[in-house]
PDB file of N, CA, C, O and CB in Angstrom:
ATOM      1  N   UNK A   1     -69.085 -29.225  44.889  1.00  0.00           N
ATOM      2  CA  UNK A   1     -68.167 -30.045  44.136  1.00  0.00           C
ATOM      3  C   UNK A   1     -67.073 -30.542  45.076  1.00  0.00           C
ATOM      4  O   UNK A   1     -66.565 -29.810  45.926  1.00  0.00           O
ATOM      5  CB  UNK A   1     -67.570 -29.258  42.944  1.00  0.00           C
ATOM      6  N   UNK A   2     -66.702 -31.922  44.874  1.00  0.00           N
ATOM      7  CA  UNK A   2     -65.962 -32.461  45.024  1.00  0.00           C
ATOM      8  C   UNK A   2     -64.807 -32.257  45.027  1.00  0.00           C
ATOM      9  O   UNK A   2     -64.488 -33.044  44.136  1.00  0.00           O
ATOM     10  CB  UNK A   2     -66.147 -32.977  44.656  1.00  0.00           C
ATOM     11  N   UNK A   3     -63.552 -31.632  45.457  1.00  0.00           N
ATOM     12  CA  UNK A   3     -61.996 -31.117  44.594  1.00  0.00           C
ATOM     13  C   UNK A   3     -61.232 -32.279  44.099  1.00  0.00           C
ATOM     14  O   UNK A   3     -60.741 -32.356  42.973  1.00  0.00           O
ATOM     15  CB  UNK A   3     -60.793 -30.261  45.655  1.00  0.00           C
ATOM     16  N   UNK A   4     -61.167 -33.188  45.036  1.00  0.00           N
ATOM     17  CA  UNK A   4     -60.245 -34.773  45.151  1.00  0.00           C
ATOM     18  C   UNK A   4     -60.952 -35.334  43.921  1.00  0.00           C
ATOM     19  O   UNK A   4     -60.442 -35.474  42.810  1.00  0.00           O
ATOM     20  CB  UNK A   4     -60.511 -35.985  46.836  1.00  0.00           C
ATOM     21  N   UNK A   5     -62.295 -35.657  44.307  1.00  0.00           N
ATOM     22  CA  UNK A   5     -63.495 -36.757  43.083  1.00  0.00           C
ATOM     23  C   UNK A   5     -62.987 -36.111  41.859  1.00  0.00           C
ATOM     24  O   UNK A   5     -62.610 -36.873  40.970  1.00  0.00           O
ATOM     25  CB  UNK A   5     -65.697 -36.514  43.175  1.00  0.00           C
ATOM     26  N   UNK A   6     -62.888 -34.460  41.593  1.00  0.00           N
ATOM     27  CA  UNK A   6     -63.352 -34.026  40.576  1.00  0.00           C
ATOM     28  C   UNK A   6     -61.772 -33.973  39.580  1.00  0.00           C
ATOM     29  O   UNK A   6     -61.685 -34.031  38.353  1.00  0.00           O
ATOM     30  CB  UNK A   6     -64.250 -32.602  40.952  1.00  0.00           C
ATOM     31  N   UNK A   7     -60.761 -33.858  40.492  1.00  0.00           N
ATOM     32  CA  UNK A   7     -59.009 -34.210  40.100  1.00  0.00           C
ATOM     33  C   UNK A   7     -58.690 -35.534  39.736  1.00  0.00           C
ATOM     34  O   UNK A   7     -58.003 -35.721  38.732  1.00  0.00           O
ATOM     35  CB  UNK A   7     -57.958 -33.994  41.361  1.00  0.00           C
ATOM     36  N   UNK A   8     -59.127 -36.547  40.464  1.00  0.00           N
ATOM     37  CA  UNK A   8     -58.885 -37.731  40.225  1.00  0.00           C
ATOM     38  C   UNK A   8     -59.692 -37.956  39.143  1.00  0.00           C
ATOM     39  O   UNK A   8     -58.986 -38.520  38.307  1.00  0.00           O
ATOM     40  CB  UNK A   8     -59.026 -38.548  41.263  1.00  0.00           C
ATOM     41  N   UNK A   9     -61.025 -37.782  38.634  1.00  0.00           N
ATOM     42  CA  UNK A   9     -61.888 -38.145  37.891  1.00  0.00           C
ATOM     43  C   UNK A   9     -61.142 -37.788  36.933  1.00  0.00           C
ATOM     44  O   UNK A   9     -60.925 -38.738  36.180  1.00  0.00           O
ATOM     45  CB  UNK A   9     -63.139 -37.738  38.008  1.00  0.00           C
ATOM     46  N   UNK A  10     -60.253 -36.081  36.370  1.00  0.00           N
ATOM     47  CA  UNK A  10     -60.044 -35.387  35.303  1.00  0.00           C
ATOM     48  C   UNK A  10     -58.995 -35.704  35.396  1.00  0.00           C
ATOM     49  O   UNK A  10     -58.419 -35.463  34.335  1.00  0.00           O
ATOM     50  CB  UNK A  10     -60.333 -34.158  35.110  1.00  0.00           C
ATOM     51  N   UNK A  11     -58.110 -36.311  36.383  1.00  0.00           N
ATOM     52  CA  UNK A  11     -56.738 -37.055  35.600  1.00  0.00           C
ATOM     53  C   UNK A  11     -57.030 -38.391  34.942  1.00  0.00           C
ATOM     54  O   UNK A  11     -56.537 -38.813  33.896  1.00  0.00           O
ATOM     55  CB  UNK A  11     -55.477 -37.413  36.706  1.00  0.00           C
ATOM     56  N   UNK A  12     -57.672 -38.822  35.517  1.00  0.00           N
ATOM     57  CA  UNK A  12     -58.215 -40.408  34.601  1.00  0.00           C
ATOM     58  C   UNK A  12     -58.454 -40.904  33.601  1.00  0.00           C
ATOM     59  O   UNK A  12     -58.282 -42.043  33.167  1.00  0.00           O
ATOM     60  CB  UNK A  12     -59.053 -40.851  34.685  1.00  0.00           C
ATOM     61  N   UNK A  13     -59.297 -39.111  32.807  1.00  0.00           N
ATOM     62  CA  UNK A  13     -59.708 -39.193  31.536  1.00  0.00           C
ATOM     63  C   UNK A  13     -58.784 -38.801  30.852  1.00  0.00           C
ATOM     64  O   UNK A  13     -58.527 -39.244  29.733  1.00  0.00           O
ATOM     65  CB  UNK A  13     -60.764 -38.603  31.233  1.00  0.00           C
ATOM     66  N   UNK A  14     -58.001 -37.687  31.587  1.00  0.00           N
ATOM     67  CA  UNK A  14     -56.619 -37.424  30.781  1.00  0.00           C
ATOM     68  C   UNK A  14     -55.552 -38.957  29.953  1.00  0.00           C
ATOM     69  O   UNK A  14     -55.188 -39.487  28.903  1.00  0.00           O
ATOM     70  CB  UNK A  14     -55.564 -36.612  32.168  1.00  0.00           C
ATOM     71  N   UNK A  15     -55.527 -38.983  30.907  1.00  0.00           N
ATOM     72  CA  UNK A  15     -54.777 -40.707  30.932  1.00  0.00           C
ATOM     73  C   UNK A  15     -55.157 -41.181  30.100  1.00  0.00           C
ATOM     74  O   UNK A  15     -54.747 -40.883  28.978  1.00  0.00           O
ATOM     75  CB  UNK A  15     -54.987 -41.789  31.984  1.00  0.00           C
ATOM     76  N   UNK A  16     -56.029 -42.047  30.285  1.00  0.00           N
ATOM     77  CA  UNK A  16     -56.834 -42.180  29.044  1.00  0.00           C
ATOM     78  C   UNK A  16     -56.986 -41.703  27.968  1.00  0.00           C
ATOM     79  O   UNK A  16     -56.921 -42.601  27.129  1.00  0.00           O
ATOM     80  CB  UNK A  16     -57.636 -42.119  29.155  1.00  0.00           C
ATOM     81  N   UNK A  17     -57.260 -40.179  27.267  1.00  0.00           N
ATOM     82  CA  UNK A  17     -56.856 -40.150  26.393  1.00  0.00           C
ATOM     83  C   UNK A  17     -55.142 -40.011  25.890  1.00  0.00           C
ATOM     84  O   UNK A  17     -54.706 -40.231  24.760  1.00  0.00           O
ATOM     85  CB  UNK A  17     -57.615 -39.453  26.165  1.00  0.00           C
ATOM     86  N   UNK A  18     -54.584 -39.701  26.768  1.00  0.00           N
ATOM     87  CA  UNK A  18     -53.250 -39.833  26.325  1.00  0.00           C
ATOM     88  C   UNK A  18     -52.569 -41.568  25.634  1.00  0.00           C
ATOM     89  O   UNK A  18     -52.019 -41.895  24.582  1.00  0.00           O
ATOM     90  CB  UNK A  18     -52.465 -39.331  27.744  1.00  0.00           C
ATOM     91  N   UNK A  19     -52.928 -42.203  26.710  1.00  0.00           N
ATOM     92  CA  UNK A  19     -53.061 -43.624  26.504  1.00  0.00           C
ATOM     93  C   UNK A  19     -53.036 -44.442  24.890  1.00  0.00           C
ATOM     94  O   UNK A  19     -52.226 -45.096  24.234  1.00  0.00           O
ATOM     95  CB  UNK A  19     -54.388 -43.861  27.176  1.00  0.00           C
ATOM     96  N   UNK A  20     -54.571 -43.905  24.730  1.00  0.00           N
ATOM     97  CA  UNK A  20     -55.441 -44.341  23.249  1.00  0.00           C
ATOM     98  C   UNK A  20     -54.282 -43.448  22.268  1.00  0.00           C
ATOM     99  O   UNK A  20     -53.418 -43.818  21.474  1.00  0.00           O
ATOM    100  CB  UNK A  20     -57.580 -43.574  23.097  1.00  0.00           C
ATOM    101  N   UNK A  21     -54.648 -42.359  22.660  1.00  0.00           N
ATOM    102  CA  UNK A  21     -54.167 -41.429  21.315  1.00  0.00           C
ATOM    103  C   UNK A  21     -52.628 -41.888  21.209  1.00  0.00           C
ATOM    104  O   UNK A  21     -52.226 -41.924  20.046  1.00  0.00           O
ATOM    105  CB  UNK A  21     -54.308 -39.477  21.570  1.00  0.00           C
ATOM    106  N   UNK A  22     -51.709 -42.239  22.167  1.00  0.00           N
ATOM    107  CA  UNK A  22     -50.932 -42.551  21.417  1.00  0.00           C
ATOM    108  C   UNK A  22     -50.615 -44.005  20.621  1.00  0.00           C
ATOM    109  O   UNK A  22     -49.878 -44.188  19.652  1.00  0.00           O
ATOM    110  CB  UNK A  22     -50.170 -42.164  22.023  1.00  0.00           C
ATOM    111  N   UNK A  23     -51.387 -44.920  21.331  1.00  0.00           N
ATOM    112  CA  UNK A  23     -51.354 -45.958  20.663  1.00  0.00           C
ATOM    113  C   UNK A  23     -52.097 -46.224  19.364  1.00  0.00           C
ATOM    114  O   UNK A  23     -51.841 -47.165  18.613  1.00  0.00           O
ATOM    115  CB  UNK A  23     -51.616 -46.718  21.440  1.00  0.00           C
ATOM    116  N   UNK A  24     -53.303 -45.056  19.115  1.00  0.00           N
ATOM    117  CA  UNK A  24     -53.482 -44.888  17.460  1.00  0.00           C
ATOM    118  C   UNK A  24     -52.400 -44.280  17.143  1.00  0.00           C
ATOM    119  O   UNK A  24     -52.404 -44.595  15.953  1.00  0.00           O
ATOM    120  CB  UNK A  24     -54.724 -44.044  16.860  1.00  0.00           C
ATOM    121  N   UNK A  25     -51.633 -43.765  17.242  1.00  0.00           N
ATOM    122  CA  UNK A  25     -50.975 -42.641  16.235  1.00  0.00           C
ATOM    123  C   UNK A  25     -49.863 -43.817  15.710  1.00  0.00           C
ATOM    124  O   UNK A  25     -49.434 -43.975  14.567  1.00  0.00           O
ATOM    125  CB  UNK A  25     -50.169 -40.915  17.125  1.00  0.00           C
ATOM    126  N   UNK A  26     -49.582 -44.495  16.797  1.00  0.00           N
ATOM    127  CA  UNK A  26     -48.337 -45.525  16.638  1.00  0.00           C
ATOM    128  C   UNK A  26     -48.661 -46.361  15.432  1.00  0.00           C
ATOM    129  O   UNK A  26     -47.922 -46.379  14.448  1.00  0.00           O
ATOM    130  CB  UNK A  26     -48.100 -46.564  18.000  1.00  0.00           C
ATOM    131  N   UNK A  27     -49.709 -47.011  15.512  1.00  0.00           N
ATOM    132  CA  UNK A  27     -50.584 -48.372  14.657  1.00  0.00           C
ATOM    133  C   UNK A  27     -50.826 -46.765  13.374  1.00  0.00           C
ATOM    134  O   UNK A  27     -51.172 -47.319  12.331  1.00  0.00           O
ATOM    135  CB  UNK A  27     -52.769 -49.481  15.875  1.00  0.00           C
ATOM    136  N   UNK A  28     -50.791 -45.535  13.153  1.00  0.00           N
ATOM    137  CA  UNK A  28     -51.027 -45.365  12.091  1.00  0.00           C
ATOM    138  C   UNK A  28     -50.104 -44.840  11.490  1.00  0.00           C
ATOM    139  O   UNK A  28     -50.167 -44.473  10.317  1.00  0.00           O
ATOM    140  CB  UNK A  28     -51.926 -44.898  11.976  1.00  0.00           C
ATOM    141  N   UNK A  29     -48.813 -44.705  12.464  1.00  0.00           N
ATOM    142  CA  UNK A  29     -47.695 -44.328  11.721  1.00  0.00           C
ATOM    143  C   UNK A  29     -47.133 -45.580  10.969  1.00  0.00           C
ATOM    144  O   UNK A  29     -46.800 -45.577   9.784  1.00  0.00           O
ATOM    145  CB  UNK A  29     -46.656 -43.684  12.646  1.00  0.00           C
ATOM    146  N   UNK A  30     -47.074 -46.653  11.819  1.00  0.00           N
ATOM    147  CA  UNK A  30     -46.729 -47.965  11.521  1.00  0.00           C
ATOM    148  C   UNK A  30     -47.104 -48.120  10.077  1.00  0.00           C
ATOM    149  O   UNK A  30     -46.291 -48.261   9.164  1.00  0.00           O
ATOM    150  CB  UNK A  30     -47.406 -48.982  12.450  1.00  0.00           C
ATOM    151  N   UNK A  31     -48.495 -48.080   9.944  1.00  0.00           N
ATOM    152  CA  UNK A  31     -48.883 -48.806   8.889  1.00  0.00           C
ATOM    153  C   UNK A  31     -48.593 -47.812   7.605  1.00  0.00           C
ATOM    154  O   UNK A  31     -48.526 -48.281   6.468  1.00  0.00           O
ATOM    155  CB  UNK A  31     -50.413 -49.286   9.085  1.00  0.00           C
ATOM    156  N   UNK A  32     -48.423 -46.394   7.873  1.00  0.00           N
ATOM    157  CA  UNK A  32     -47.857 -45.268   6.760  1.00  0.00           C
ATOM    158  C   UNK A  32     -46.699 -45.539   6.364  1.00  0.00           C
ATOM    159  O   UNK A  32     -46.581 -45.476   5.140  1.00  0.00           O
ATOM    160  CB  UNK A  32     -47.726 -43.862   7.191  1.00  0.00           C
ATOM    161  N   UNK A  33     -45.461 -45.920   7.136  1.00  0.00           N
ATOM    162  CA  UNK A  33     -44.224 -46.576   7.045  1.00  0.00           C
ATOM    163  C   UNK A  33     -44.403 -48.003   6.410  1.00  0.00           C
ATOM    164  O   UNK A  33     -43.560 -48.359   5.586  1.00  0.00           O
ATOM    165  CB  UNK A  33     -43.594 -46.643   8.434  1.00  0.00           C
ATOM    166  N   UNK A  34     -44.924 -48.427   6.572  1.00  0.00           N
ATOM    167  CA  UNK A  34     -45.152 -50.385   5.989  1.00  0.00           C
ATOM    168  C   UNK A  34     -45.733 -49.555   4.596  1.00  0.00           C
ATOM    169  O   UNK A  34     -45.054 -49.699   3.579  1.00  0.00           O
ATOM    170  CB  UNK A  34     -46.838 -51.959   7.184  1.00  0.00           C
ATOM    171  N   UNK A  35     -46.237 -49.201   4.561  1.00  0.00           N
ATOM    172  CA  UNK A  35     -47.174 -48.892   2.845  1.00  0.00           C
ATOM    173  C   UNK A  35     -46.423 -47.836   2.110  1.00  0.00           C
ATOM    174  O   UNK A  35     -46.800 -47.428   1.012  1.00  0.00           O
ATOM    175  CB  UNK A  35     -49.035 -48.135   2.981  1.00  0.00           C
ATOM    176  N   UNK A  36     -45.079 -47.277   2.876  1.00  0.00           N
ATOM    177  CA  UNK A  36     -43.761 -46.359   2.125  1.00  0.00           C
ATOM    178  C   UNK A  36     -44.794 -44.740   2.177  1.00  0.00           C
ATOM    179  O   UNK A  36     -44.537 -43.854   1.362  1.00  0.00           O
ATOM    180  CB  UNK A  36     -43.191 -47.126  -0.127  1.00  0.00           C
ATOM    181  N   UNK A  37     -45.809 -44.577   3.116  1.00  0.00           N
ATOM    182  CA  UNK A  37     -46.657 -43.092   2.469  1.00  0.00           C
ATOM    183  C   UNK A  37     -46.046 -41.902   3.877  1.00  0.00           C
ATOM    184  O   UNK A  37     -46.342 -40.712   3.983  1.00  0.00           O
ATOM    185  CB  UNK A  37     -49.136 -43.357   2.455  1.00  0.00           C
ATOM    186  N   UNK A  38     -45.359 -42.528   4.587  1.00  0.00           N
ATOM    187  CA  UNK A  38     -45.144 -41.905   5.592  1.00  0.00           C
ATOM    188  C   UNK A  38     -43.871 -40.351   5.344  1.00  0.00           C
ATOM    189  O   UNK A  38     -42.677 -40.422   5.051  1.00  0.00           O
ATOM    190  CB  UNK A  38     -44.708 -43.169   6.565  1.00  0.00           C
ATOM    191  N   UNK A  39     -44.512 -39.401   5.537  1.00  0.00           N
ATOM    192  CA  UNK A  39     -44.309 -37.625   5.111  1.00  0.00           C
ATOM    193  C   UNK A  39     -42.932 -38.042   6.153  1.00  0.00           C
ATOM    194  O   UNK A  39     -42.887 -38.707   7.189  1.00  0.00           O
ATOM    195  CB  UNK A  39     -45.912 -35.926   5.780  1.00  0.00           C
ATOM    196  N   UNK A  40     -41.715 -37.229   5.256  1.00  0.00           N
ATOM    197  CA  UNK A  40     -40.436 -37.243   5.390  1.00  0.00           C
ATOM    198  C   UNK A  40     -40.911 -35.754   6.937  1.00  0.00           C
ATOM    199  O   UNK A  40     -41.675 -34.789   6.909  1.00  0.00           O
ATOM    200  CB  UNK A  40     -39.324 -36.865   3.525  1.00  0.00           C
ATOM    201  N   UNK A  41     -39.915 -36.356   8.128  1.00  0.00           N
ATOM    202  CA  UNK A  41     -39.486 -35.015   8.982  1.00  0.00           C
ATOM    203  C   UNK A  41     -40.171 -35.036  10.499  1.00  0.00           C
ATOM    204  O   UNK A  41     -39.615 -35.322  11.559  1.00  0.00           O
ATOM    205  CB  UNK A  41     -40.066 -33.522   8.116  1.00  0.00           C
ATOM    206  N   UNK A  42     -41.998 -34.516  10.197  1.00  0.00           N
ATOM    207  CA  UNK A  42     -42.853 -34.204  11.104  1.00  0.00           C
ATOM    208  C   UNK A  42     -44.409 -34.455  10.201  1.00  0.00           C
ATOM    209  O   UNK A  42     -44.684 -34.478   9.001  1.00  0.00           O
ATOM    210  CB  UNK A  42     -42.466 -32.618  11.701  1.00  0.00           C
ATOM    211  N   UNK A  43     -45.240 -34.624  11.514  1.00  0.00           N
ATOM    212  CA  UNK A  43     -47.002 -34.831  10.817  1.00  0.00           C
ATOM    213  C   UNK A  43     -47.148 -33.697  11.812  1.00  0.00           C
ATOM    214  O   UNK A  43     -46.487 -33.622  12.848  1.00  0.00           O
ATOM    215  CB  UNK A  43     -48.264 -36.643  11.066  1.00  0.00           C
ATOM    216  N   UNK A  44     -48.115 -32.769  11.402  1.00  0.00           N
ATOM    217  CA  UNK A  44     -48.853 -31.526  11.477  1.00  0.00           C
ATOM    218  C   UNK A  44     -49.705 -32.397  12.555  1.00  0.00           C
ATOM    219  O   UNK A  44     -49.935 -33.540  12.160  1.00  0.00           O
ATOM    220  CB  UNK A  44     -49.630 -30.775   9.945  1.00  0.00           C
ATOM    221  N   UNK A  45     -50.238 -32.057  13.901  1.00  0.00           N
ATOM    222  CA  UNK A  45     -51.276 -33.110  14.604  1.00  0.00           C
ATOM    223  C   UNK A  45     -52.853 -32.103  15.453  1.00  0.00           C
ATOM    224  O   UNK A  45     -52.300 -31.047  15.759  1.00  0.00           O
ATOM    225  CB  UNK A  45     -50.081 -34.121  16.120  1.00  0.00           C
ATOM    226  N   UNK A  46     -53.643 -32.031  15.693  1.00  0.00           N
ATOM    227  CA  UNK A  46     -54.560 -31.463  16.310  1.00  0.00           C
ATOM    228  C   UNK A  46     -55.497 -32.244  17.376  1.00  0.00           C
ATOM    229  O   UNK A  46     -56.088 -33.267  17.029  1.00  0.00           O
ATOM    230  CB  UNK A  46     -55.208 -30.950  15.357  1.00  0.00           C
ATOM    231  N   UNK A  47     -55.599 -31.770  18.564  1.00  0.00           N
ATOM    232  CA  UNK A  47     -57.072 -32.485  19.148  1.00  0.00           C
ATOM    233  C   UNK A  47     -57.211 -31.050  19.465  1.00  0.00           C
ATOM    234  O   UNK A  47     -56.555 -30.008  19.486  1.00  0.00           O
ATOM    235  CB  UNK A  47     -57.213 -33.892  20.598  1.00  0.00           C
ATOM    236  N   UNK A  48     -58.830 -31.687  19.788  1.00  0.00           N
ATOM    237  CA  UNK A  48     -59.638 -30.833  20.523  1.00  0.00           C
ATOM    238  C   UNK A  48     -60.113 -31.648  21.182  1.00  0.00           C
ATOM    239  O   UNK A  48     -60.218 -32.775  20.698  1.00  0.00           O
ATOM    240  CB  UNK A  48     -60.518 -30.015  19.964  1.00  0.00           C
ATOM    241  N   UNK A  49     -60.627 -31.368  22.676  1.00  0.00           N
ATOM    242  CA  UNK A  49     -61.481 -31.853  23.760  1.00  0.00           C
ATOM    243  C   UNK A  49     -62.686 -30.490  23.615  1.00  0.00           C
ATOM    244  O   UNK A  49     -62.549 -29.286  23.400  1.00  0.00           O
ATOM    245  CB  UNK A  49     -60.494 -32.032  25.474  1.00  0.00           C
ATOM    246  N   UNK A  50     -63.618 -31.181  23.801  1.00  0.00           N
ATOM    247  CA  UNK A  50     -64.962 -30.716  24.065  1.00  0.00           C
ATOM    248  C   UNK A  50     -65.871 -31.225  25.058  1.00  0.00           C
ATOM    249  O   UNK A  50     -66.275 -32.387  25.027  1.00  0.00           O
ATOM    250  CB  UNK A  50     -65.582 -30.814  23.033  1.00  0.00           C
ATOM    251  N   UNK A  51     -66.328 -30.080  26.263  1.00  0.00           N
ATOM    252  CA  UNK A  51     -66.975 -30.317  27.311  1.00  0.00           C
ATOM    253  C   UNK A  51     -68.556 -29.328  26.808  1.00  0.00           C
ATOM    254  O   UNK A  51     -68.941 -28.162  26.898  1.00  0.00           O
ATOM    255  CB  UNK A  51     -65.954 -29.832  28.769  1.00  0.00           C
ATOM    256  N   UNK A  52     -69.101 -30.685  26.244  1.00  0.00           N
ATOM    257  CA  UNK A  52     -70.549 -29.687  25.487  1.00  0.00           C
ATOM    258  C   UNK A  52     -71.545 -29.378  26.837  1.00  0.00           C
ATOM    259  O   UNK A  52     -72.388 -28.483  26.781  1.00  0.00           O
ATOM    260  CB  UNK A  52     -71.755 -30.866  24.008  1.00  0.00           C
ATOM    261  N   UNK A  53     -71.388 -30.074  27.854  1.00  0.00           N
ATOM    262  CA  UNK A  53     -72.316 -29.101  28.874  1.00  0.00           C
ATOM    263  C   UNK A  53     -71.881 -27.828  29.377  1.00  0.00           C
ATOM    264  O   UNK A  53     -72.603 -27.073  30.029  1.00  0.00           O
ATOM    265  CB  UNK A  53     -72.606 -29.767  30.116  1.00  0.00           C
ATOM    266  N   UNK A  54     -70.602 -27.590  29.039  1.00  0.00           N
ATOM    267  CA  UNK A  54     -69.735 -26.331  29.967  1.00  0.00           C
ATOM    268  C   UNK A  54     -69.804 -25.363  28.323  1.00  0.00           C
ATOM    269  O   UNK A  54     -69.611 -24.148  28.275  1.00  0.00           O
ATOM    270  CB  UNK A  54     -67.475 -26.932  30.843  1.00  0.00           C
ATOM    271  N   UNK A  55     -70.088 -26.156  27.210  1.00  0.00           N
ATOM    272  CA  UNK A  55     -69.821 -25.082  26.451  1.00  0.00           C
ATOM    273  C   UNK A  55     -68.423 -24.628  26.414  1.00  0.00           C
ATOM    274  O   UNK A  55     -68.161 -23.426  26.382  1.00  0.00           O
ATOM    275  CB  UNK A  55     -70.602 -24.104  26.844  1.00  0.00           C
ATOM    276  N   UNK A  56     -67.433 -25.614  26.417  1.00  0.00           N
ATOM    277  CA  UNK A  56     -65.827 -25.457  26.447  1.00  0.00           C
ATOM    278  C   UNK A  56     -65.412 -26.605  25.136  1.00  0.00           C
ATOM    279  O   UNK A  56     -65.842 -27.741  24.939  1.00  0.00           O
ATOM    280  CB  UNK A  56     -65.039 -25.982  28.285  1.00  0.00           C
ATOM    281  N   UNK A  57     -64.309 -25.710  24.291  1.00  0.00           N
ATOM    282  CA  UNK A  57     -63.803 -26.266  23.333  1.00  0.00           C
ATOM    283  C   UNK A  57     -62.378 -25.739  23.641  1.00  0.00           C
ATOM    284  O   UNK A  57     -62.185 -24.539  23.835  1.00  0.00           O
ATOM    285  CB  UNK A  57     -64.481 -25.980  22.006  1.00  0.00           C
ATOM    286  N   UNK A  58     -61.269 -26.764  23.688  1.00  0.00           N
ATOM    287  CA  UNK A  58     -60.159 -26.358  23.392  1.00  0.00           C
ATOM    288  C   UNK A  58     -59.286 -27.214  22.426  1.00  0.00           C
ATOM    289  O   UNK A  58     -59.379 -28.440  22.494  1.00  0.00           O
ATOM    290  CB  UNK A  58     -59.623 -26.139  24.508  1.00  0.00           C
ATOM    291  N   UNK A  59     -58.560 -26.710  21.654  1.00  0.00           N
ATOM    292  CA  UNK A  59     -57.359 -26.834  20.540  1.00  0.00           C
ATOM    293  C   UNK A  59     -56.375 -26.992  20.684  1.00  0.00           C
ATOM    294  O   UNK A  59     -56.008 -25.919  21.164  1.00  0.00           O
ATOM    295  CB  UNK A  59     -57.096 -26.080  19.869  1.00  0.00           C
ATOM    296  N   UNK A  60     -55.231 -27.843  20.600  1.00  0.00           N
ATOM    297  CA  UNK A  60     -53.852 -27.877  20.787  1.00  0.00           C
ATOM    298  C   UNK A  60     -53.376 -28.479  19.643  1.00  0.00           C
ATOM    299  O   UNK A  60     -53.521 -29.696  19.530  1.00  0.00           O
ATOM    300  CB  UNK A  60     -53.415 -28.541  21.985  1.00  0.00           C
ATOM    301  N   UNK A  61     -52.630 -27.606  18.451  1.00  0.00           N
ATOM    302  CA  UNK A  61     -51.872 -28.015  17.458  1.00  0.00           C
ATOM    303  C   UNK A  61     -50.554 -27.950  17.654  1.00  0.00           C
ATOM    304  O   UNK A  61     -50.088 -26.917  18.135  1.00  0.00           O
ATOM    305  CB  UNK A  61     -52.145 -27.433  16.446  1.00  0.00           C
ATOM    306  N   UNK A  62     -49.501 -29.304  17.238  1.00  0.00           N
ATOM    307  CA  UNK A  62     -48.553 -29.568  16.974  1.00  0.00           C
ATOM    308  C   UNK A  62     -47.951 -29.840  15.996  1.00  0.00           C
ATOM    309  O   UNK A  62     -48.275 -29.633  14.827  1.00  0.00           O
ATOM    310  CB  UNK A  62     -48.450 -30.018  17.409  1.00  0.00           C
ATOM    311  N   UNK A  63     -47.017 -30.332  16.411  1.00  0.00           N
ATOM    312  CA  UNK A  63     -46.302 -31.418  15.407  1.00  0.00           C
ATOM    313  C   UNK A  63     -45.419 -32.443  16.095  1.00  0.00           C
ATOM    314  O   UNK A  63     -44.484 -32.223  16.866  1.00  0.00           O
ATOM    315  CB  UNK A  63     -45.339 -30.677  14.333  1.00  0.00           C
ATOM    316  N   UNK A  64     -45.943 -33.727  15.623  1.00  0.00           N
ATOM    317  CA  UNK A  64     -45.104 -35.040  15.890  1.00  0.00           C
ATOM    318  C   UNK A  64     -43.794 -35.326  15.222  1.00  0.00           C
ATOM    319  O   UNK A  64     -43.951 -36.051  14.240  1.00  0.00           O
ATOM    320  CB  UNK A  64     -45.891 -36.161  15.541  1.00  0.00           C
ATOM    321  N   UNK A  65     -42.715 -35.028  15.418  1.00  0.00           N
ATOM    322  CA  UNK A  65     -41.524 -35.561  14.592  1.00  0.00           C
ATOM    323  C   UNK A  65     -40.872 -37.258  14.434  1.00  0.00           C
ATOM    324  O   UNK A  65     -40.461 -38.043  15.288  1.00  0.00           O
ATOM    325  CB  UNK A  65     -40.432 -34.743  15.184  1.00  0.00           C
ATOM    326  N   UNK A  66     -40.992 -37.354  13.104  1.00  0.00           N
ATOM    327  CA  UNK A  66     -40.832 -38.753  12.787  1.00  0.00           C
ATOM    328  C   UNK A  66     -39.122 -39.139  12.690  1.00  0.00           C
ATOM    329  O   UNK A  66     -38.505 -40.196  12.818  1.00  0.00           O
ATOM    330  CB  UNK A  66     -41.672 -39.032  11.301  1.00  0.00           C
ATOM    331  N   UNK A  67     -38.710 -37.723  12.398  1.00  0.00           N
ATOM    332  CA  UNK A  67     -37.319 -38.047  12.022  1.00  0.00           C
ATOM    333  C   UNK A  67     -36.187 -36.667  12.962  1.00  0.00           C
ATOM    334  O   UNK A  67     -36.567 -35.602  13.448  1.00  0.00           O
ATOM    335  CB  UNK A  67     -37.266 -37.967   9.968  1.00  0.00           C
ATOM    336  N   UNK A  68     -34.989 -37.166  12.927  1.00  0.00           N
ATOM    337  CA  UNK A  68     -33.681 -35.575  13.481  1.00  0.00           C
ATOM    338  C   UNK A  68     -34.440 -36.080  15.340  1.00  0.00           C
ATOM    339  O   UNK A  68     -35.075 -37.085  15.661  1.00  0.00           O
ATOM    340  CB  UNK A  68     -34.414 -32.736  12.473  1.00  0.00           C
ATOM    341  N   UNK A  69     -34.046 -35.007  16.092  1.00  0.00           N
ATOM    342  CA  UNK A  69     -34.158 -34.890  17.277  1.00  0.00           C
ATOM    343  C   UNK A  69     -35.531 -34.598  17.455  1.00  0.00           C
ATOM    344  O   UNK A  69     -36.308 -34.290  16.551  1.00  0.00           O
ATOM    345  CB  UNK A  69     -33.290 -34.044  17.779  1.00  0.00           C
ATOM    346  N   UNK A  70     -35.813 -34.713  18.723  1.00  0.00           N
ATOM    347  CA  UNK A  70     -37.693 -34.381  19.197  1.00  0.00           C
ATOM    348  C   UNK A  70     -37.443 -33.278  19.846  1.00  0.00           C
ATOM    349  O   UNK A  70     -38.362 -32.647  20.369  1.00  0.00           O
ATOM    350  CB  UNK A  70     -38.716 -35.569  20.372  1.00  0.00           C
TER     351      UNK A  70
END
């Protein structure tokens, strides 16, 4: 293995999803706020990434705050 190929490759995708995911969350907070349905405070949030050849699943739950300090 590669160390450089295999860092650069796995920051890329990082990026990327960081990228996307926040620009859905934006376009769906947006449109929760435009339609008045948007939950007073914080949204409860989850991903998981899954590497099905490694047989690796990981979880990271939060919360996004909409409103007060971050």
């Amino acid at each position: 293995m590669n160390d450089e190929t295999f860092n650069l490759s796995m920051r890329k995708f990082l990026k990327t999803v960081g990228v996307t995911s926040q620009q859905k969350i934006e376009d769906a907070v947006r449109e929760a706020q435009e339609a008045g349905t948007l939950p007073a405070g914080g949204l409860p949030a989850k991903v998981t990434v899954e590497i099905p050849a490694l047989g690796m699943t990981h979880v990271v739950n939060g919360e996004i705050k909409t409103e007060g300090e971050a």
